[in-house]
N, C-alpha and C positions, 0 to 999 in steps of 0.2 A: 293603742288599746283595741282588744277586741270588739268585733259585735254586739257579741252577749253582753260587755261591762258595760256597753252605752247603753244598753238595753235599758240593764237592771239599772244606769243611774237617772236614767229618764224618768222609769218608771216606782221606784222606790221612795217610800216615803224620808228612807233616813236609808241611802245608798249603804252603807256601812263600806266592808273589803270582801264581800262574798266572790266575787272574780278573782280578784286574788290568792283569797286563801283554794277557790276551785283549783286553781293553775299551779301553785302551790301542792296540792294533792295531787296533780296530773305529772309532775314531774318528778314528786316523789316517789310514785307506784312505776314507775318508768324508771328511775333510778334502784329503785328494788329488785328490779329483773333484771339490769344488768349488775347488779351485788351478785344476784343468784348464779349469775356466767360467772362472773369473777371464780367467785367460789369453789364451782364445779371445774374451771380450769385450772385451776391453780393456778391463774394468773397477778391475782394479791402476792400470794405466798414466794412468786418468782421475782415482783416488785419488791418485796422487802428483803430478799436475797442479794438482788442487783443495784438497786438504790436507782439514781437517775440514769435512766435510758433512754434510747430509741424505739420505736415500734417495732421495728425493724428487729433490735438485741432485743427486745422482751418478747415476738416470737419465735426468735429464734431458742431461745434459753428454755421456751414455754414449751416446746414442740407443737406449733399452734400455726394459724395462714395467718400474714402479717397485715394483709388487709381488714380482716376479721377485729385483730388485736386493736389498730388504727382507729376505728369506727367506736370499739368499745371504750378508746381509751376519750375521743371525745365526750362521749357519756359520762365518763365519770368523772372527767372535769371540770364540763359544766355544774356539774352536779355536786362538784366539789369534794369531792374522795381522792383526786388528785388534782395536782398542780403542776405545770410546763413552762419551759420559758418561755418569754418573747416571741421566740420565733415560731413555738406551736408545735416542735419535731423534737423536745426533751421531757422526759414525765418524770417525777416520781409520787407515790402517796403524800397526803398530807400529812400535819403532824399528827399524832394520834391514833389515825385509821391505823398500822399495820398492828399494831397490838390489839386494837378491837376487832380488828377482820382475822387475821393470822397467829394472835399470841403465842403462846411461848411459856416455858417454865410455869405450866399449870393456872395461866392465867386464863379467865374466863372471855371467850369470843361470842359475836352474835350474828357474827356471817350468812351461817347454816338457815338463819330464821327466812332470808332471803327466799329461798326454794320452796318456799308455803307459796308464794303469789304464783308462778309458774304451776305449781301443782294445782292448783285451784282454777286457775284460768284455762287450763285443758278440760276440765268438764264446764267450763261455764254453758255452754248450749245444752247440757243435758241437766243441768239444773235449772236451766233454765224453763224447759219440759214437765220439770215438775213440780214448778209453782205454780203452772196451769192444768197441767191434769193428776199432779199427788204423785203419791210413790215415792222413790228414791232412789241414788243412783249407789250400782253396790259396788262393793269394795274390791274388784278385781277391777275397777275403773280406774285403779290409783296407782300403779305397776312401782312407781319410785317411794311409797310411803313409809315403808318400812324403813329403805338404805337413809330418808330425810328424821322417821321419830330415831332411829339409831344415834345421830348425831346430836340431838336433842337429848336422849338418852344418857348418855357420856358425860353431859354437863353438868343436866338438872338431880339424874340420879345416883350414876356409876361413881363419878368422881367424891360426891358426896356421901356416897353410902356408909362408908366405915368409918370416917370423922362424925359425919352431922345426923346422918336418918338414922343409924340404930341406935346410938347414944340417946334418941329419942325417948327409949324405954329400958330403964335400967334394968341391969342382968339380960338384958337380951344378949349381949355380945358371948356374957359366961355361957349363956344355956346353946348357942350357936356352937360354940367350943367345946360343948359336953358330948351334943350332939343332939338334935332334934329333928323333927320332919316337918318340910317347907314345901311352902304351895306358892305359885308365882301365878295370878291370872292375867290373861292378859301378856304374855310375856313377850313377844314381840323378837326379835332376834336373841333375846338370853341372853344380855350384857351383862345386866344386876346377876342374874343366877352366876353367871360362868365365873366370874368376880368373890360371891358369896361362895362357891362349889370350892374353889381353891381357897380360899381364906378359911373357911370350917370343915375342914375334911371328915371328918366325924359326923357331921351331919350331912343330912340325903334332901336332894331337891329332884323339882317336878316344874315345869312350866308348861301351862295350854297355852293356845292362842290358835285361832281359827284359821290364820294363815299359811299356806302348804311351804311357800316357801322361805315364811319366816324361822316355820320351824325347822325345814333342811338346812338353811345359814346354821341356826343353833346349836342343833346337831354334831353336823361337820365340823363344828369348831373345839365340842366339849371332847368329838373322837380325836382331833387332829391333836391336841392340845392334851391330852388321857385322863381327861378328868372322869371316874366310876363313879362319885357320887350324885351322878345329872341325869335328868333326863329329861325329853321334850315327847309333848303330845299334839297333835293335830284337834281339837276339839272346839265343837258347838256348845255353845255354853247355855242358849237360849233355854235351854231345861233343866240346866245346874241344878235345881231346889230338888227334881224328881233324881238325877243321874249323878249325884254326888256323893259317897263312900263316906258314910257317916263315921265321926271321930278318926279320920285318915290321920288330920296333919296338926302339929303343935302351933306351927305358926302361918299367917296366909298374907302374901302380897299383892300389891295391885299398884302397877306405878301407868297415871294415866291413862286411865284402863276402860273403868267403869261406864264412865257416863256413854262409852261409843257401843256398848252390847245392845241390843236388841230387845231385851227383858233383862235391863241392871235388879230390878225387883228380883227373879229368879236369881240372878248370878249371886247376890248377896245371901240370899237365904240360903242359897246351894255353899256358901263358903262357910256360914253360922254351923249348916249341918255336917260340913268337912271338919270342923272344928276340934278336939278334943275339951273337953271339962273346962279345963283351965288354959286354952288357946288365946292366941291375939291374934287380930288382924290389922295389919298396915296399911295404908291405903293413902297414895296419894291423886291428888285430883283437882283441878282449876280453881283457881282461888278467888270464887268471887261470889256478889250476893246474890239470892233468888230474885233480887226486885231490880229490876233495871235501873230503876232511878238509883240507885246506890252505886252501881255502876260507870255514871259517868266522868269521874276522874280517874278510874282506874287506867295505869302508866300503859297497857295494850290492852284496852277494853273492844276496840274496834277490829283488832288481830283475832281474839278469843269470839267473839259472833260472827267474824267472816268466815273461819276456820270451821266454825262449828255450821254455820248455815253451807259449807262447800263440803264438808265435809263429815265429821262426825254425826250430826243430827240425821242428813242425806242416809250415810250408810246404815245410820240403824231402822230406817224408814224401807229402806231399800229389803231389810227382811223380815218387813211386815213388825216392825220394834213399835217401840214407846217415842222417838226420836226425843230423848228430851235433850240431847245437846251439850255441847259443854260447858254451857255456862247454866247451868242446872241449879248449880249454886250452894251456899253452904246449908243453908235452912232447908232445902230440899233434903238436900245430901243427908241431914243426922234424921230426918223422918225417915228414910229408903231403911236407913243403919236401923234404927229403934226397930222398924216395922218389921225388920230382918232377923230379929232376937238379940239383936248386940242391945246391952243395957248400959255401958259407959262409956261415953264418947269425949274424947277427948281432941281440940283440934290446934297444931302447930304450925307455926311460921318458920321458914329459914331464911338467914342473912342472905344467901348465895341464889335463892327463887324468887323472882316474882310473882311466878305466875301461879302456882299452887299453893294451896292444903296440902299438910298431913293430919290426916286421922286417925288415931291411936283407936278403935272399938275394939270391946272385951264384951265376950256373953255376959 
């Protein structure tokens, strides 16, 4: 036993496992970054290909240093993502992990979530900065955020989109098909648009998003791929309410969008007045309550405030925002909506999401 456990049992009036469960979390968040290796080598993906090997065959198979492989493959057996034999020089995944890490035939993975702790932990010193003197750290600090929400993207919104989120509001799928005009805020590399561009040809899209080169990914892909009903803008949304083309669009998205802008107040009322007459707006966004305390069983409640305190709160702080963060919350969220001009809010659940809201708002 450590130190620290003799410490606290000395000193503790009813010792309880607080050592434990720390050590517990120390190896956890350790085991997370090396999920995130995993992940971004394809080195899971080459295990479930190859089944029981060598360090040795699985980098050679990986195109990877064998040493490297070695080290990681420790990791993940202590850690129990895989299993060796005996003699400590044979591996393969346990049972279970390759379809949770790797799946297959449109089964859902959680791999990708891995690469949030690594993305976080590279500015930990500059957030750290600014719990002592304020600000915020901006968004060009984050070089891989787009290529990690992409693959979150795919899961929670792209694969779902046509089955589960527009079923959400009946005759949307008809009026998609007739032909309408869509707004995407927020759009991130245009997964959802590129997706929706080809499935509704008749109808014409738009997505902003403040990232340069979110938007040239999205681009590139609607030209490479010829989709004409698309298009991608480079834009600040911080003045949406002033800088917004009133009655532009019939319909407006926002998939995990909102709460990272700067002035979500502005972007909303800037989308109300994009709106036409009889528009809707989609909007999805963290699933969880205004009050902390309601929050504490939530299944990643501890994911959704680290993410938002490294991340989303930071960057909207960072240009001079509101930081309200992502766990902002649902009660928050239908005030921002109401105060916005939307007057019916409707709010849904999917089988397939834990971690979001959908919000159906109509003027």
């Amino acid at each position: 036993m450590c130190m620290a456990c003799e410490t606290v049992k000395q000193t503790a009036t009813e010792p309880g496992d607080l050592c434990d469960r720390f050590l517990e979390m120390i190896n956890g968040a350790s085991a997370a970054l090396m999920v995130s290796v995993g992940h971004r080598t394809g080195l899971f993906a080459t295990m479930v290909a190859r089944g029981p090997a060598t360090s040795a065959a699985l980098a050679e198979a990986a195109g990877l240093q064998e040493r490297y492989v070695r080290e990681w493959l420790g990791a993940m057996t202590a850690a129990g993502f895989v299993e060796c034999d005996e003699s400590g020089t044979t591996f393969e995944l346990g049972d279970g992990w390759g379809a949770l890490l790797v799946g297959g035939n449109g089964t859902p993975t959680v791999g990708h979530l891995a690469q949030f702790i690594g993305m976080m932990g590279a500015v930990e010193d500059r957030v750290v900065e600014c719990f002592r003197e304020g600000g915020g750290v901006p968004y060009s600090a984050y070089p891989r955020f787009q290529e990690i929400m992409l693959e979150e993207s795919r899961q929670t919104v792209v694969e779902a989109l046509l089955e589960h989120i527009i079923p959400l509001v009946p005759g949307l799928a008809l009026a998609l098909k007739n032909g309408i005009a869509v707004l995407d805020v927020g759009c991130g590399r245009g997964a959802a648009l590129h997706l929706l561009a080809k499935t509704f040809p008749e109808s014409q899209f738009v997505g902003y998003d403040l990232s340069e080169e979110a938007v040239r990914f999205a681009r590139d892909r609607a030209i490479g791929e010829g989709i004409g009903n698309l298009r991608f803008e480079v834009r600040d949304l911080t003045a949406f309410d002033e800088d917004a083309q009133e009655g532009q669009f019939d319909l407006a998205l926002a998939f995990d969008a909102i709460h990272d802008q700067a002035r979500p107040d502005r972007v909303l009322r800037g989308i109300r007045r994009s709106l036409r007459g009889r528009g809707l707006f989609l909007m999805q966004d963290i699933g969880v309550s205004s009050n902390v305390a309601e929050n504490r069983d939530h299944p990643i409640g501890t994911l959704i405030y680290t993410i938002s305190c490294m991340h989303c709160m930071t960057v909207s702080l960072a240009q001079g925002g509101m930081g309200l963060g992502a766990a902002w919350g649902e009660q928050q969220t239908k005030r921002f909506l109401a105060d916005a001009g939307f007057r019916a809010v409707d709010r849904h659940t999917l089988p397939h999401d834990i971690q979001n809201y959908y919000y159906i708002a109509r003027p």
